[in-house]
N, C-alpha and C positions, 0 to 999 in steps of 0.2 A: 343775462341772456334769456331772452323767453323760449317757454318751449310750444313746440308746434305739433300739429293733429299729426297724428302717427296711423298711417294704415293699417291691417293686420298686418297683411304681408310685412310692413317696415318693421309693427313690434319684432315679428318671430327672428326678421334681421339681425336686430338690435342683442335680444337673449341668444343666439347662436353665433355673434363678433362675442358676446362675451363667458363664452364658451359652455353655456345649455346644450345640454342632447335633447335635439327635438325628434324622438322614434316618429311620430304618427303626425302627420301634418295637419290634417285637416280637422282633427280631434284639437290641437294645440287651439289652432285658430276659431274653434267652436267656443274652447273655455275662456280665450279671451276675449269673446264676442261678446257671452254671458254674463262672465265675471268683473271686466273689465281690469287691462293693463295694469294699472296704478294700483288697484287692490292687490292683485296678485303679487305683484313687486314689491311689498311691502314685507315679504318672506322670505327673501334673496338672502339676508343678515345671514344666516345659521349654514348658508351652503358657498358664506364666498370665501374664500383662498387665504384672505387677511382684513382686517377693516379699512384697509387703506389698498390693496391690492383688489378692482372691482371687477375679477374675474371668478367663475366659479369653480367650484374643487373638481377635479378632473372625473367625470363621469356623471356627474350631477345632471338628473333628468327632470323633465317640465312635469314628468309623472310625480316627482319625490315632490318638486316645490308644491305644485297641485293637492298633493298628500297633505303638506303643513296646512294650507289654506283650508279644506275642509276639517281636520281636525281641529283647527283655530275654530271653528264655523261649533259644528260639536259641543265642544268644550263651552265656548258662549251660551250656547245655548242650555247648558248642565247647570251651569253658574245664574245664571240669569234665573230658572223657574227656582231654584233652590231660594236666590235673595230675594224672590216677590214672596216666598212662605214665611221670612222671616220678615220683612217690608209688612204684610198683612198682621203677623203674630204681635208686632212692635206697636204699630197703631190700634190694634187692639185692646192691648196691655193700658195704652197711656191713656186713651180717652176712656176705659173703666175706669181705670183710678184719678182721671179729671170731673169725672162726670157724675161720680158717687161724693168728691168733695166738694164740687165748687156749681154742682146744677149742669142739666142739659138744656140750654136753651142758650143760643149768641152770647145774649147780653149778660148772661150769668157766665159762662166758662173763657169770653176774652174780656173778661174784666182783668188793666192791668195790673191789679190787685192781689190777683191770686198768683204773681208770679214773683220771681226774685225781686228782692229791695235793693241790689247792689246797685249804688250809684252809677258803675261803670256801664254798667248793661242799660240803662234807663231807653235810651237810643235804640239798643239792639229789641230790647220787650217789643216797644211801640214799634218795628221797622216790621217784625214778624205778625202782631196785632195785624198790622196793614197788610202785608200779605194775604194772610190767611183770610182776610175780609174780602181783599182781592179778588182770591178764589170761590169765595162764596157770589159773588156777583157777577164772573167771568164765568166760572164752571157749573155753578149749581140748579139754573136752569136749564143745561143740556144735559144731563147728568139723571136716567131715569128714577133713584133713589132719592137723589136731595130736593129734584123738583117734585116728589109729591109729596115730601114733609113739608118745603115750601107753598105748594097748592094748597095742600088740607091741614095744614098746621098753623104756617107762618112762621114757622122757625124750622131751624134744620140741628138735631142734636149730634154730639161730636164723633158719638160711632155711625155716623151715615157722613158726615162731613169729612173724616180721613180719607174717606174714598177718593175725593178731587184732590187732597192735599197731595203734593209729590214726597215721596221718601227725601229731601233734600230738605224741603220745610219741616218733614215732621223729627228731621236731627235737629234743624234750628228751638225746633220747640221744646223738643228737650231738655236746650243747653240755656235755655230761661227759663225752668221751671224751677220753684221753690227748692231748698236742697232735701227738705224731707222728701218729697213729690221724687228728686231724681233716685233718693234712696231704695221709696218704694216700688221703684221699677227697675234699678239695677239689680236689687238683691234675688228678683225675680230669676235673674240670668245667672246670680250665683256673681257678680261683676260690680269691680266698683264704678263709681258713679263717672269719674272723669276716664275711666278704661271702655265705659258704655259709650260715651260720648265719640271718641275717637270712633269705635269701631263705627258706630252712624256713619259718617262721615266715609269713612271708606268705604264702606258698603254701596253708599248714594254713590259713591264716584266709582264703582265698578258696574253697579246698577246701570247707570248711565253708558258707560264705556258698553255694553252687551246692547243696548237699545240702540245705540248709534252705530252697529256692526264696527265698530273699532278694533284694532288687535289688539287681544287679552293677554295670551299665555304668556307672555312677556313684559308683560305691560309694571311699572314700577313706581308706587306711589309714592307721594310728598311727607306724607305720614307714614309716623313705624310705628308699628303695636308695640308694647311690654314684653321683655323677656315674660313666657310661662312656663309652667314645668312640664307640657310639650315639647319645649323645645329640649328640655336636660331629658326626659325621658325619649326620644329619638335619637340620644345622642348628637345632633345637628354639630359640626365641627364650627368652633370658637376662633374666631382670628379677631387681633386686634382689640381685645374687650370684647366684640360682640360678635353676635351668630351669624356664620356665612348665609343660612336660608332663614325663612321664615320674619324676618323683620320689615318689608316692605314691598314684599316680592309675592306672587301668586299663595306661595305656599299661605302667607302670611294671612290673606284671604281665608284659607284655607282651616285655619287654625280659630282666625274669628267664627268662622262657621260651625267648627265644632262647638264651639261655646253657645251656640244661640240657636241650632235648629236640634231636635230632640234625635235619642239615639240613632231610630230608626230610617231617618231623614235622611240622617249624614250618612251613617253604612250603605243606602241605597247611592247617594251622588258619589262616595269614594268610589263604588262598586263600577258605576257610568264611564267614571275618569279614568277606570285602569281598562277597562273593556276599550276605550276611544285611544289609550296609550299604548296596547296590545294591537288596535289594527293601522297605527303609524308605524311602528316598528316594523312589521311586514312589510311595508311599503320603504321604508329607508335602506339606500345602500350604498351612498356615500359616506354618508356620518352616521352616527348610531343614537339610539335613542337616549344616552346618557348625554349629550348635548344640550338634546331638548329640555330635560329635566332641570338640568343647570340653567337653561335661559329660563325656565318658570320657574324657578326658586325650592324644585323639590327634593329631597333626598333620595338618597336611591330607597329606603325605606320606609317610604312616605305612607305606604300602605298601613303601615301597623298603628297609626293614629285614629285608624276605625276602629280599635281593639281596646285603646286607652280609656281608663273613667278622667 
C-alpha cells in the first residue's frame, strides 16, 4: 500500500483517531509544518499503549511527544561535538606517530609498506591506500589548508590531510596499521589495540547517526564493547551472562567516551546530559523518565560514572 501526501489538518486527524491530546491546535500544526510528520512520529514508540496495540497511553500530549523530539535534538547535539574532540584528538594522535616513522609527504606515508604484511588484509591496505588518495584528489583542493600545502608545496603532509579524511576512513586506517603502530596509539588511550579498533567504529557510526539528524537516544549498535570495570563498578544488573545496559546501547557510547575524552571533557557532557534529562522529565506525564533511561541504555545511576578513575 503506498502512502499518500497527508495535509496538516489530516496529520493532526490521524495522531487524535489514535488517541494524542492535541491542547493547542495551531501550535500542533506549526511544529509539524517545521518539523515534519515523519520525524516527529518516529517518537510515538515510548508513549504507545503496547507495541502491537498502535494507540497511545491515555493522556499522552503532542507537548510530551514534542518534548522527546527536542531532547532527541539536544542530546545529538552533546554527543556529536563531544565525538568531533575525539575525531580531532585521534587523527591527531595517528598522523604524529605516522609522520615521525614513516615521513610527511604522500609518497613516503601511503607507502604500502609501512603497513600490516598480513596476507588477509593485502586487499583491505591497497582498498584504503585508494581512498585516502581519493580524498586527496576530490577534497584537497577545495579544502583551504591542503590546497595551499598543495599550491606552495606540492605535497600535502598527513596532519593537514586528516582534515578531508572522514572519521570512518581514519578507523579503516587504523585497522591496517602495523601492530606496533596500533600499540603505540592504543596505549595512548590506556586501550588495547583491538578494544581501540571497535570503539572507532562505533563512534563513526554514531558520528554519522548525529550528522544525518537520525534518532540517537535509542538507537542500538551492531557491535558491543567489552565488559569493563564500569560496568561491575555501577553495579549495572547481569542477566543471562551479560550486562542489561552498557553493551550496545547509548550508555555503551557512553562508556567509550569516558575512555577517550579527558576528565574535564566528559564531566562537562555528563553534566549536559542530566541538565537535557532534568528538563524532559518536567515535561513527562504519562510515562516517567525511568522509561527513557531504559530505551538509552542508562542506569538509574549513570551519573556517578563522572566520578569513577
Amino acid at each position: 500500500m503506498k502512502k499518500e501526501f497527508k495535509t496538516l489538518n489530516e496529520q493532526i486527524e490521524i495522531l487524535r483517531n489514535k488517541g494524542l491530546v492535541i491542547n493547542d491546535l495551531e501550535y500542533a500544526k506549526n511544529i509539524l509544518f517545521k518539523e515534519n510528520y515523519f520525524f516527529l512520529n518516529g517518537y510515538r514508540h515510548l508513549f504507545m499503549k503496547s507495541s502491537v496495540d498502535r494507540q497511545y497511553i491515555s493522556g499522552t500530549t503532542f507537548e510530551e511527544l514534542y518534548s522527546l523530539f527536542l531532547f532527541d535534538r539536544t542530546f545529538r547535539n552533546i554527543i556529536f561535538k563531544n565525538i568531533l574532540i575525539i575525531e580531532n584528538n585521534i587523527k591527531s594522535v595517528i598522523s604524529y606517530q605516522l609522520s615521525l616513522k614513516y615521513g610527511y609527504r604522500e609518497k613516503e606515508y601511503l607507502t604500502p609498506k609501512n603497513f600490516t604484511s598480513n596476507r588477509e588484509k593485502i586487499k583491505q591496505v591497497n582498498d584504503i591506500l585508494k581512498k585516502m588518495k581519493r580524498q586527496i584528489n576530490i577534497n584537497a583542493p577545495q579544502h583551504s589548508a591542503t590546497a595551499h600545502y598543495l599550491n606552495n608545496y606540492g605535497y600535502i603532509p598527513l596532519w593537514v590531510l586528516v582534515k578531508v579524511l572522514s572519521f570512518g576512513i581514519v578507523g579503516e586506517l587504523y585497522s591496517i596499521l602495523k601492530k606496533e603502530d596500533q600499540i603505540g596509539i592504543a596505549e595512548i588511550y590506556n586501550l588495547d589495540i583491538e578494544v581501540l579498533g571497535n570503539y572507532l567504529t562505533i563512534l563513526s557510526n554514531y558520528r554519522n547517526l548525529c550528522a544525518h539528524e537520525d534518532i540517537v537516544y535509542e538507537n542500538k549498535t551492531q557491535r558491543k564493547i567489552n565488559d569493563t570495570k564500569y560496568h561491575k563498578l555501577l553495579n549495572i544488573p547481569f542477566m543471562d551472562d551479560e550486562y542489561l545496559y552498557g553493551k550496545n546501547d547509548l550508555f555503551a557510547l557512553i562508556i567509550v567516551m569516558k575512555q577517550m575524552l579527558n576528565k574535564e571533557e566528559f564531566k562537562n557532557m555528563i553534566e549536559e546530559i542530566r541538565h537535557n534529562l532534568e528538563n524532559l522529565d518536567l515535561n513527562l506525564h504519562s510515562i516517567k523518565i525511568d522509561k527513557v533511561l531504559d530505551r538509552m541504555g542508562f542506569p538509574k545511576n549513570y551519573l556517578e560514572i563522572k566520578e569513577l578513575d
